[in-house]
C-alpha positions as a Markdown table, in Angstrom:
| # | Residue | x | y | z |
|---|---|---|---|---|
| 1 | Unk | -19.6 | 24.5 | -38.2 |
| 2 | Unk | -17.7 | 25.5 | -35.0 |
| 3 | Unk | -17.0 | 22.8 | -32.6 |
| 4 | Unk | -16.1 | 23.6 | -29.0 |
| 5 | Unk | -14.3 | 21.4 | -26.6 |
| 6 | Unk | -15.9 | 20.3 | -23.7 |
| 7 | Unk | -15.1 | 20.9 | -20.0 |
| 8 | Unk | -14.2 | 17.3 | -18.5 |
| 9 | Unk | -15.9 | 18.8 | -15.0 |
| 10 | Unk | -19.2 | 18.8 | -16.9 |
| 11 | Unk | -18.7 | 15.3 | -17.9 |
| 12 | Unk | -19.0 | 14.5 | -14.5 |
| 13 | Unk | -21.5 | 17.3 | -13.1 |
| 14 | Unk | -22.9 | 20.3 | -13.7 |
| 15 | Unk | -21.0 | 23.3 | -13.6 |
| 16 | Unk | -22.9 | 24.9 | -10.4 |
| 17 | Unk | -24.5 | 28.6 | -11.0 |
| 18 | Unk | -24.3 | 31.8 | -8.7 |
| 19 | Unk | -26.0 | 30.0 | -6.2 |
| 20 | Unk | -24.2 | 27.2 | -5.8 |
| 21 | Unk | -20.5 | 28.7 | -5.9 |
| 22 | Unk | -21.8 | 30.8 | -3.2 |
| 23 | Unk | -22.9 | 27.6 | -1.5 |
| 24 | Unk | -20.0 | 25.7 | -2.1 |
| 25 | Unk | -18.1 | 29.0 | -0.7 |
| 26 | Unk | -20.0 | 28.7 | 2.3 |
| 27 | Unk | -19.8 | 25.2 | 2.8 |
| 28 | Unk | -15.4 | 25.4 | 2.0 |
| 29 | Unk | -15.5 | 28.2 | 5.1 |
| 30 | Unk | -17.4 | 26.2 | 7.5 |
| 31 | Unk | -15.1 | 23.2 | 7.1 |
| 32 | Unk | -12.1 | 24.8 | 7.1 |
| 33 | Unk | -12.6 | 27.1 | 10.5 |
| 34 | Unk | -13.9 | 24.0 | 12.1 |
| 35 | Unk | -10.8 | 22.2 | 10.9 |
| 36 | Unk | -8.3 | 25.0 | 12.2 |
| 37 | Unk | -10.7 | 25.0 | 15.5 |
| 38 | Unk | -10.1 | 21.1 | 16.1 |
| 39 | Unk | -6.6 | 21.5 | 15.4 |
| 40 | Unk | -6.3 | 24.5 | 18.1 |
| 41 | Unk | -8.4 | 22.4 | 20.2 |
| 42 | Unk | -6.0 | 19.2 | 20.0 |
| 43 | Unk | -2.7 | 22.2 | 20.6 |
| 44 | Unk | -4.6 | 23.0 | 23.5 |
| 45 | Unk | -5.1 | 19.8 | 24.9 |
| 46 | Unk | -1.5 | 18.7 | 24.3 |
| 47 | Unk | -0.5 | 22.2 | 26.0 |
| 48 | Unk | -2.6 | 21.7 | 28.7 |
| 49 | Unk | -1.6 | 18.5 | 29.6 |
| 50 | Unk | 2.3 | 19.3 | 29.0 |
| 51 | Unk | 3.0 | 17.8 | 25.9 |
| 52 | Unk | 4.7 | 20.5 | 24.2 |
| 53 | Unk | 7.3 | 21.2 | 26.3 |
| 54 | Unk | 10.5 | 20.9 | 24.9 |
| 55 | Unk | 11.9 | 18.0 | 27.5 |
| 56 | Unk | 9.5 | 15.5 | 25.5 |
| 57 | Unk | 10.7 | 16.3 | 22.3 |
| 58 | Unk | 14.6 | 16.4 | 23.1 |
| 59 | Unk | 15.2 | 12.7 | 23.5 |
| 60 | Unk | 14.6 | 12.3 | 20.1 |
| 61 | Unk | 17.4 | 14.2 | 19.2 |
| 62 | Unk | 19.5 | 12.2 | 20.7 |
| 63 | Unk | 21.5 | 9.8 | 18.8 |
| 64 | Unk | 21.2 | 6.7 | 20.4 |
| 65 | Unk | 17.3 | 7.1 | 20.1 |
| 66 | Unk | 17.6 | 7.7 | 16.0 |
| 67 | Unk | 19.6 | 5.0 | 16.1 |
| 68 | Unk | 16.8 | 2.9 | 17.8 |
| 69 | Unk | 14.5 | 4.5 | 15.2 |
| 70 | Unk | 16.7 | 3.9 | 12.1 |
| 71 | Unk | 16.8 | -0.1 | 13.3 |
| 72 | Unk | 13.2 | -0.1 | 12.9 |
| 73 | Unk | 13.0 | 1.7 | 9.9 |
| 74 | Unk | 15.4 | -0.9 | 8.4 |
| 75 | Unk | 13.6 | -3.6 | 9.6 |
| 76 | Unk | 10.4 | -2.6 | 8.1 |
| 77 | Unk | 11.9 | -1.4 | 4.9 |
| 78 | Unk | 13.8 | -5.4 | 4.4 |
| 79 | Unk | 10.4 | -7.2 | 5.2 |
| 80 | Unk | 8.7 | -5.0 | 2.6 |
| 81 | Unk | 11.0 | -5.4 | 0.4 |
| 82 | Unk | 11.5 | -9.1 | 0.8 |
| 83 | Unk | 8.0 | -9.6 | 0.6 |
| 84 | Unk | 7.2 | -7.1 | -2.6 |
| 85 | Unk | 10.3 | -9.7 | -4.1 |
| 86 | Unk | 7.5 | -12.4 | -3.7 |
| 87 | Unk | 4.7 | -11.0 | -3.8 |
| 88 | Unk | 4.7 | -9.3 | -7.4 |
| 89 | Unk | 5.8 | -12.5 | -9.7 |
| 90 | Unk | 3.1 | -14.5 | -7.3 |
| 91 | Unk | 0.2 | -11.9 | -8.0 |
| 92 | Unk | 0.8 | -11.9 | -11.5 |
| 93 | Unk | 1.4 | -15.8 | -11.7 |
| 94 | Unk | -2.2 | -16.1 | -10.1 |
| 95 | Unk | -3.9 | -13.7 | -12.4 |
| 96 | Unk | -2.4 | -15.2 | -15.6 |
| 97 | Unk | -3.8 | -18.7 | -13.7 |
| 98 | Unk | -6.9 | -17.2 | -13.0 |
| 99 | Unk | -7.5 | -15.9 | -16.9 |
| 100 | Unk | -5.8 | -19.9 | -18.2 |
| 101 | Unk | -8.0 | -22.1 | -20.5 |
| 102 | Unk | -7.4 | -24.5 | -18.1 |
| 103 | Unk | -10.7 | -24.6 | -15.9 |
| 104 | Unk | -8.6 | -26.6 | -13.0 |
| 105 | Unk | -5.8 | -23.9 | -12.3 |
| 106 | Unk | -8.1 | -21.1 | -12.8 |
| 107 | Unk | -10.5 | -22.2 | -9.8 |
| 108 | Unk | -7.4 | -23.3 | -7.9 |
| 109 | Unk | -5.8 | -19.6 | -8.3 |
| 110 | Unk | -9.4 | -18.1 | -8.5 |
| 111 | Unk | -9.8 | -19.6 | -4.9 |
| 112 | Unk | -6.8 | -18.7 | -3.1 |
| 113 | Unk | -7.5 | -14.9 | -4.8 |
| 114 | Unk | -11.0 | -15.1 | -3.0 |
| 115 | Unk | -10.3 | -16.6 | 0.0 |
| 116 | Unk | -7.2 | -14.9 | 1.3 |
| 117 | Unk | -8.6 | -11.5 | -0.5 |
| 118 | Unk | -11.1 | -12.1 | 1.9 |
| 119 | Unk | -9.3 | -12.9 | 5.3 |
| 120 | Unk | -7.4 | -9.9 | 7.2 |
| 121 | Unk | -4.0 | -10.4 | 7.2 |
| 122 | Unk | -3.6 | -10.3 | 11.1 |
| 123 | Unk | -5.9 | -13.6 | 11.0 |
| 124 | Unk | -3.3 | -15.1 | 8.8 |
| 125 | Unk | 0.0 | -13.9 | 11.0 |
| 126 | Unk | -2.0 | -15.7 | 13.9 |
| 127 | Unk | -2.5 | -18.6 | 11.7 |
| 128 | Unk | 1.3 | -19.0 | 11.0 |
| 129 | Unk | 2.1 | -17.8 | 14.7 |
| 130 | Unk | -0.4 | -19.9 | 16.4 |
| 131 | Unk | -1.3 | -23.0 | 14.7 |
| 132 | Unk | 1.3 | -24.1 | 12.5 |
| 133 | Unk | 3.7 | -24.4 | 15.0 |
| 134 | Unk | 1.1 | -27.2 | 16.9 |
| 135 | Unk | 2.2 | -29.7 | 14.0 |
| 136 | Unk | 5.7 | -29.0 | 13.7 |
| 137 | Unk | 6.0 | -26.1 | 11.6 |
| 138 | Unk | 8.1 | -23.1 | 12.9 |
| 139 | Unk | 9.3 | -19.9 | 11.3 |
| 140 | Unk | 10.9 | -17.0 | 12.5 |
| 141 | Unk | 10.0 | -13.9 | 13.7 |
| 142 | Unk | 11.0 | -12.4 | 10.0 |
| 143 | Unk | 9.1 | -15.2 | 7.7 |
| 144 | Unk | 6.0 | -14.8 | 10.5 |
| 145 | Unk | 5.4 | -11.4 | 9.4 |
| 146 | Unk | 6.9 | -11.5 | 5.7 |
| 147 | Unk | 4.8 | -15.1 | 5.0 |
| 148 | Unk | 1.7 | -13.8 | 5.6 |
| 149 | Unk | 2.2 | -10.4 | 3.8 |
| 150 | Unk | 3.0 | -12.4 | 0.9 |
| 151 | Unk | 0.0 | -14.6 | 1.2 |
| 152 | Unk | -2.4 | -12.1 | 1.5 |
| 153 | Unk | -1.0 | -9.2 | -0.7 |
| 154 | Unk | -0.8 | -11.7 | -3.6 |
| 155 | Unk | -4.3 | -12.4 | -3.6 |
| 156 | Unk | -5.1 | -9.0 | -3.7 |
| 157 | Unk | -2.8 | -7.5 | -6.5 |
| 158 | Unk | -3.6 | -10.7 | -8.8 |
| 159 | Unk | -7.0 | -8.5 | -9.4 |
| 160 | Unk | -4.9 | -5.8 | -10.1 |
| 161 | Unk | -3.0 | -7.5 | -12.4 |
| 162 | Unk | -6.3 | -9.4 | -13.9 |
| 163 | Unk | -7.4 | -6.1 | -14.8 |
| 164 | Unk | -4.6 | -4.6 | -16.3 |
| 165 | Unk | -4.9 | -7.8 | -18.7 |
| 166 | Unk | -8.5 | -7.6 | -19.4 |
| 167 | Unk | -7.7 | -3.6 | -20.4 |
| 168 | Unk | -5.4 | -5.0 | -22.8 |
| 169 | Unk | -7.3 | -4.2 | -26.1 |
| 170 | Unk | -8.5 | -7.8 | -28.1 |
| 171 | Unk | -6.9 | -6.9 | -30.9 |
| 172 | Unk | -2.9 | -6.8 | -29.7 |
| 173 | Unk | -3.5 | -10.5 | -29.0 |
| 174 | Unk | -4.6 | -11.3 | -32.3 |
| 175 | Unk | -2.3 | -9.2 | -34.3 |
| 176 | Unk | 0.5 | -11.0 | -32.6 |
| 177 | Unk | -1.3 | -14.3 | -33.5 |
| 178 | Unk | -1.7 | -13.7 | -37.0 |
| 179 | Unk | 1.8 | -12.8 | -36.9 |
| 180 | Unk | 3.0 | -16.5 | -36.0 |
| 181 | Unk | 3.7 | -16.0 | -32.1 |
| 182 | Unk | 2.5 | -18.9 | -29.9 |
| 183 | Unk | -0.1 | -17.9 | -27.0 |
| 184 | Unk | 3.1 | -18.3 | -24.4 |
| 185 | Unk | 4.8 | -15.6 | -26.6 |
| 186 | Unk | 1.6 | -13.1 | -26.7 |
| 187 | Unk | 1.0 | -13.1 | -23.3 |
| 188 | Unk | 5.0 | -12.5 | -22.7 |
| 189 | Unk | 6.0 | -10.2 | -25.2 |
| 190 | Unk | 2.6 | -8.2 | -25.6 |
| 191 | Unk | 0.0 | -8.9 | -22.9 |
| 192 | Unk | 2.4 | -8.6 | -20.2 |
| 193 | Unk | 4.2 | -4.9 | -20.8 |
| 194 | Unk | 1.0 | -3.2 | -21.9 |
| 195 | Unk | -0.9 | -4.5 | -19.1 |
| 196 | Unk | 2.2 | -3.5 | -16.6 |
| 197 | Unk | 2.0 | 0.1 | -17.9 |
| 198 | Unk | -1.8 | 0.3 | -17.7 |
| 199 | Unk | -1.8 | -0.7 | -13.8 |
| 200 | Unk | 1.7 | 0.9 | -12.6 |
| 201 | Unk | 0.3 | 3.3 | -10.5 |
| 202 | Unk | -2.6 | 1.0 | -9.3 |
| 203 | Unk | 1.0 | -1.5 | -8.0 |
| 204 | Unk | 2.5 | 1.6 | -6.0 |
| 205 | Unk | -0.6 | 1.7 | -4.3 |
| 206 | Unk | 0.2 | -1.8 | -3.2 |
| 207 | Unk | 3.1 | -1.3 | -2.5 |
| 208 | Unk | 2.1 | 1.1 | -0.4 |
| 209 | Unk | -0.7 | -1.2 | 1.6 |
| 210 | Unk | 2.8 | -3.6 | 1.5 |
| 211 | Unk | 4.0 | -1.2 | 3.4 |
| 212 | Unk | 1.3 | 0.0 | 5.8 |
| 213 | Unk | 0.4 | -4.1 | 6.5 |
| 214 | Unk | 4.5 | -4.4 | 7.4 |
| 215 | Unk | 3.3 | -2.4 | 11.0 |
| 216 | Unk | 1.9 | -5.6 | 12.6 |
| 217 | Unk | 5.1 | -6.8 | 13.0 |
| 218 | Unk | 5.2 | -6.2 | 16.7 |
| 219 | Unk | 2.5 | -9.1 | 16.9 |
| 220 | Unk | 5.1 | -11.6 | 16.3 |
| 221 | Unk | 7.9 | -9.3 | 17.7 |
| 222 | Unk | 9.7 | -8.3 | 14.8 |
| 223 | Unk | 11.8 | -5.4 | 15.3 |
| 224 | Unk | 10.3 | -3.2 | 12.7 |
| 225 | Unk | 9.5 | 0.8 | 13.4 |
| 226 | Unk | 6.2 | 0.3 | 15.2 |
| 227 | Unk | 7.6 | -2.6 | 17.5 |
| 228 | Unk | 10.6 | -0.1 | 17.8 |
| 229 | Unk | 8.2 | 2.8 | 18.7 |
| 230 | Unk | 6.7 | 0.7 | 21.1 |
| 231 | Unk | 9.7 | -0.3 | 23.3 |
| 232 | Unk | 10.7 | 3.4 | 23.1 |
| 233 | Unk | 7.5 | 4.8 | 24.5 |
| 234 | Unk | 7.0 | 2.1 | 27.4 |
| 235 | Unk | 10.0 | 3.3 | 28.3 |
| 236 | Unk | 10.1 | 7.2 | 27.8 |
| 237 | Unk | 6.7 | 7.7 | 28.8 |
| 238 | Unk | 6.3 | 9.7 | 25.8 |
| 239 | Unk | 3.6 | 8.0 | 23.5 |
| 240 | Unk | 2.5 | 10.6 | 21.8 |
| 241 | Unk | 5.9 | 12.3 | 20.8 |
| 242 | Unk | 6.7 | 8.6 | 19.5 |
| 243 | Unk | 4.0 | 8.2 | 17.0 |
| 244 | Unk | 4.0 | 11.4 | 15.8 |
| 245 | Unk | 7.6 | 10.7 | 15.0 |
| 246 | Unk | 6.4 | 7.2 | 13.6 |
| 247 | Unk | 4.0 | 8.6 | 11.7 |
| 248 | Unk | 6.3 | 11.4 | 10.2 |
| 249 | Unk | 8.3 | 8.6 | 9.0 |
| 250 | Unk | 6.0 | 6.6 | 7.5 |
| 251 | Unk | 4.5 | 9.9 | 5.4 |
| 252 | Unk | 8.1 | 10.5 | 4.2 |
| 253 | Unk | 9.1 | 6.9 | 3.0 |
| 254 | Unk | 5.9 | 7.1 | 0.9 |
| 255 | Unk | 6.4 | 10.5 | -0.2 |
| 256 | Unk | 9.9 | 8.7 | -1.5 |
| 257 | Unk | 8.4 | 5.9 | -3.3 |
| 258 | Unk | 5.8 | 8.3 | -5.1 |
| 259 | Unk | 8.1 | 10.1 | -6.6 |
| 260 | Unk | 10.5 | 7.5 | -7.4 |
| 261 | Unk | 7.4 | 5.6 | -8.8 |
| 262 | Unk | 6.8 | 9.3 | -11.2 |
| 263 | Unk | 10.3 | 9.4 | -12.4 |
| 264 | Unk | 10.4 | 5.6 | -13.0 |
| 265 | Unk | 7.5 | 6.3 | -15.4 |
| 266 | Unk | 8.3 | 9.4 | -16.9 |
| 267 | Unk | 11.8 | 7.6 | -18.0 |
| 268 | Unk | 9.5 | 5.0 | -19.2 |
| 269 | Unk | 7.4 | 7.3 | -21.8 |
């Protein structure tokens, strides 16, 4: 008895017949041409209203203006870091919490996962900006911005971190038990590492949203890349050459960290 292996596309649909390849055709045309024609259109538009020409673009060549750049890009690469430092050991202290026996600290940590899971981080940097300081409690522009990341980030990557534990199979925890190892030791020596490798890419991703969320610094003034950006193109008049650079930027440090993230796992295998 032969047995053939099965497509994993046809796990998820049906493998479409002559009329729907010619459909999805079609439909792959369409949105391309009218993706080329927006793009054309937005050329145009920039064109037309004198973007293009090469006077906009040369000051940031200059460089005094990289300079300016690379201070922002430093600036948003410390808080991110600072507050990944944090932010890791606190998401995956509040997801062990959360999975305790102890019915106490798992509503404690279960509540602070819901509640700042819930709120948007700018809400929180106006919280720390805002109304701390009315009873006495004052932070600087860094720990304004790097505070709240923590706060809220945490919250989110405990479930992250909850899940990679729950995917840990039953049976690791009780072969280590049967072995002698206390339930401090499982959760250290087996839990932990098997759950890290299940959720590793699932953390870049946060990382990532780290990252991203580091951008509302120029609420609180922090002299990260967008706050950097903004100063530049108040002054140049040249807001759209700016955050085209910004953005550039941004795609490039996370282009970095992907594939720093890849090697770091193919050295793990």
């Amino acid at each position: 008895m032969s047995t053939k292996t099965q497509n994993p596309t046809r796990v998820l649909f049906d493998t479409p017949g002559p009329r729907g390849r010619r459909r999805i055709w079609i439909i792959s045309a369409i949105s391309i041409v009218l993706i080329v024609a927006a793009a054309a259109g937005g050329l145009y538009q920039l064109w037309w209203n004198y973007q293009l020409l090469p006077e906009k673009w040369l000051p940031f060549t200059r460089p005094e203006t990289l300079k300016f750049f690379a201070q922002g890009v430093g600036g948003t690469l410390l808080a991110t870091a600072v507050a990944a430092l944090f932010m890791f050991p606190i998401a995956l202290a509040l997801a062990l919490g959360r999975e305790a026996k102890n019915r106490v600290l798992s509503k404690v940590c279960g509540a602070w996962v819901e509640v700042f899971r819930s709120l948007p981080l700018l809400l929180v940097i106006y919280a720390f900006m805002l109304a701390l300081p009315r009873y006495g409690i004052r932070f600087s522009t860094f720990w304004l911005l790097v505070i709240p990341m923590i706060i809220s980030c945490s919250a989110t990557t405990a479930e992250v971190f909850r899940a990679g534990i729950r995917a840990v199979p039953t049976g690791q925890r009780e072969a280590a038990l049967s072995l002698g190892l206390l339930p401090r030791q499982v959760s250290a020596l087996v839990v932990i590492p098997q759950a890290l490798r299940l959720v590793a890419p699932n953390l870049l991703t946060q990382l990532v949203s780290l990252l991203k969320d580091s951008t509302l610094g120029y609420v609180v003034s922090y002299f990260d890349l967008m706050h950097q950006g903004q100063l530049f193109s108040a002054q140049a008049n040249s807001y759209i050459q700016t955050y085209f650079l910004i953005a550039l930027i941004y795609i490039a440090i996370n282009i970095v960290l992907t594939r720093v993230a890849d090697r770091w796992r193919e050295r793990r295998k």
